[in-house]
C-alpha positions as CSV (number, residue, x, y, z in Angstrom):
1,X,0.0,0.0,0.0
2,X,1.0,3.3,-0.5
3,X,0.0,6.7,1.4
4,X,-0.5,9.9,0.3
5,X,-0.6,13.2,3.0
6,X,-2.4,16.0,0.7
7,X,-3.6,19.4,1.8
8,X,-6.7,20.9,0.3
9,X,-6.5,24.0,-1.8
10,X,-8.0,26.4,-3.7
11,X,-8.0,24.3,-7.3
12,X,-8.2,21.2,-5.3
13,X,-5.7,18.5,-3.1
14,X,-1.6,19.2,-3.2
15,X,0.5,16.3,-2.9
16,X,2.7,16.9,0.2
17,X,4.6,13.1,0.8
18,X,4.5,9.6,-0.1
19,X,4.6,7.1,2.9
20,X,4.5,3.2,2.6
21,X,3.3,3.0,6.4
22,X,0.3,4.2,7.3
23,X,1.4,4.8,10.5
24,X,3.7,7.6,9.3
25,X,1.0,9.1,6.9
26,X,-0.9,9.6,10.0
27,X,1.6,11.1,12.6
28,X,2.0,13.7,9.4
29,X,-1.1,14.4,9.0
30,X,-1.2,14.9,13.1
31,X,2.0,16.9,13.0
32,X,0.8,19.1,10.1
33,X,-2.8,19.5,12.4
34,X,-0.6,21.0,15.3
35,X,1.8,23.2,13.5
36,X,-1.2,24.6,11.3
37,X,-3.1,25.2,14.9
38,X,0.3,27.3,16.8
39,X,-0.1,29.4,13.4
40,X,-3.6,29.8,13.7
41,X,-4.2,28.9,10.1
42,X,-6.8,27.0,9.3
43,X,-5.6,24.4,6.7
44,X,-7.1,21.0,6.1
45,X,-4.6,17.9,5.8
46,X,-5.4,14.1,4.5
47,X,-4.2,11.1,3.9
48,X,-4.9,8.7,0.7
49,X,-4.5,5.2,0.3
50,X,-3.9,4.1,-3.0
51,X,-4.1,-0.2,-3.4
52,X,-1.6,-2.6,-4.4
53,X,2.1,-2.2,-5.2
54,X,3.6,1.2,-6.7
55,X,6.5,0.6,-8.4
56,X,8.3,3.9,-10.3
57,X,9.5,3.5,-13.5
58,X,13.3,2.5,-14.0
59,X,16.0,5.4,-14.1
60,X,17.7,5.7,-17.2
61,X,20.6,7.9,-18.5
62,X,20.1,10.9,-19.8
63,X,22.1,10.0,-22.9
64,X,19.7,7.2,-23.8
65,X,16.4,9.1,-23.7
66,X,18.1,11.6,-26.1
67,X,18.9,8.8,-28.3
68,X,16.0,7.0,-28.0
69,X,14.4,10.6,-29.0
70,X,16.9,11.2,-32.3
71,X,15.9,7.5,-32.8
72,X,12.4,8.1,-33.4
73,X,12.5,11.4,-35.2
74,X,14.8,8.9,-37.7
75,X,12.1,6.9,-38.1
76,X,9.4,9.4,-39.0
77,X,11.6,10.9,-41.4
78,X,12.3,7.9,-42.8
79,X,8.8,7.0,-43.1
80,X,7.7,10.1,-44.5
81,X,10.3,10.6,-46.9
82,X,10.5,6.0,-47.5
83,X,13.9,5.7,-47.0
């Protein structure tokens, strides 16, 4: 599982932190509570769950998504012009 601490805005929720505990998501939510309250601002805080496994994509070198990029413009130019 994967957690999600957001804070409502104007246009909507913000993204604040991942967590993989829900434990943690909620003692940020908590801490965010209190520090909002000693400011006396009066902001909301969340958490979401999202199911199953989240897995981010692999990195990869900058140098190969530039050449996987030159590759395919290769390819449309040699499809348009049937090389």
């Amino acid at each position: 599982m994967q957690y999600i601490v957001v804070e409502k805005r104007i246009d909507g929720w913000n993204e604040i932190m991942t967590c993989s505990e829900e434990i943690d998501a909620k003692r940020m939510v908590e801490g965010l509570y209190q520090e909002s309250k000693m400011r006396n601002e009066n902001r909301e805080f969340k958490y979401i769950e999202l199911p199953g496994k989240v897995e981010l994509p692999k990195e990869r070198n900058p140098k190969e998504i530039v050449a996987e990029q030159m590759q395919k413009k290769i390819e449309k130019m040699n499809h348009i012009f049937k090389i």
